[in-house]
C-alpha positions in Angstrom: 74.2 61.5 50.2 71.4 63.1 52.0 71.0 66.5 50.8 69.0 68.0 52.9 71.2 67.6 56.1 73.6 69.0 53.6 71.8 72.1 53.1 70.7 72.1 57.1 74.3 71.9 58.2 75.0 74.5 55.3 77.6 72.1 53.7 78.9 72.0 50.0 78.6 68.1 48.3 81.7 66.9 49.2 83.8 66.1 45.9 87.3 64.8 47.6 87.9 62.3 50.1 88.6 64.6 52.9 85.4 66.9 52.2 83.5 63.7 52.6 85.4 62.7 55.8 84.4 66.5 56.8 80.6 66.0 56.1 80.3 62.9 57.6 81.8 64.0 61.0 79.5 66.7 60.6 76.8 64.5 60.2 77.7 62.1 63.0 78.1 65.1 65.1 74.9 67.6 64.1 72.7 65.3 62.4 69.3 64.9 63.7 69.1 62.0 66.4 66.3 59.8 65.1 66.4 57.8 68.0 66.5 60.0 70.3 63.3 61.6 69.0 61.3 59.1 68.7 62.3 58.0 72.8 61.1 61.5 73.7 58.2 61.5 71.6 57.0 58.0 72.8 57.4 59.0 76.5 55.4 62.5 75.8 52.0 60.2 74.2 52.1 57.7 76.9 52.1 60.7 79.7 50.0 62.4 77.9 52.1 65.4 77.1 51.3 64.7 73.5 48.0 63.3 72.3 48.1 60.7 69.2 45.6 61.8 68.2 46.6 65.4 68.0 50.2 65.3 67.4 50.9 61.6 66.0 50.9 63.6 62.4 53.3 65.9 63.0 55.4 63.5 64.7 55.7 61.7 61.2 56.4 64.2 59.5 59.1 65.4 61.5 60.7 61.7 61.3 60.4 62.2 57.6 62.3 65.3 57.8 64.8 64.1 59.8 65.5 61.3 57.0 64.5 58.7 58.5 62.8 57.1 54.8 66.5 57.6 53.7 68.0 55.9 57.2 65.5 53.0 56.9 66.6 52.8 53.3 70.5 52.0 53.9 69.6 50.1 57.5 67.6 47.6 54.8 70.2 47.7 52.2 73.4 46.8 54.4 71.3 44.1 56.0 70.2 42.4 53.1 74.2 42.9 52.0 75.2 40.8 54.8 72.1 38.1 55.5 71.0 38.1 51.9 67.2 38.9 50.8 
């Protein structure tokens, strides 16, 4: 469970099955869109809207506070589940 998109979206932890169907549609719908930032981002330093080496810093650490440590984390886990290590 990734806390702190719970406490971003202002959600309890879910402790039935339905709160968790409840967080995770609130999660698929309000989440941060990692994806989406980093498309942005990458068209902003090669127009130079953004300079890497000003703003590449920040740009991490917003990724890491979007989760994506966490996202990278499960991507790995589920594809190791079904290729094997």
């Amino acid at each position: 469970m990734n806390y702190t998109w719970l406490e971003n979206l202002n959600l309890p932890a879910p402790t039935t099955v339905d709160e968790l169907y409840n967080t995770l549609v609130a999660f698929r719908d309000n989440a941060p869109n990692i994806d989406q930032y980093v498309n942005e981002m990458v068209a902003a330093f090669i127009t130079g809207n953004k300079s890497v080496d000003k703003d590449f810093d920040s740009f991490l650490n917003d990724l890491k506070k979007m989760g994506l440590n966490r996202y990278l984390e499960i991507v790995q886990k589920t594809y190791d589940e079904a290729y094997g290590k």
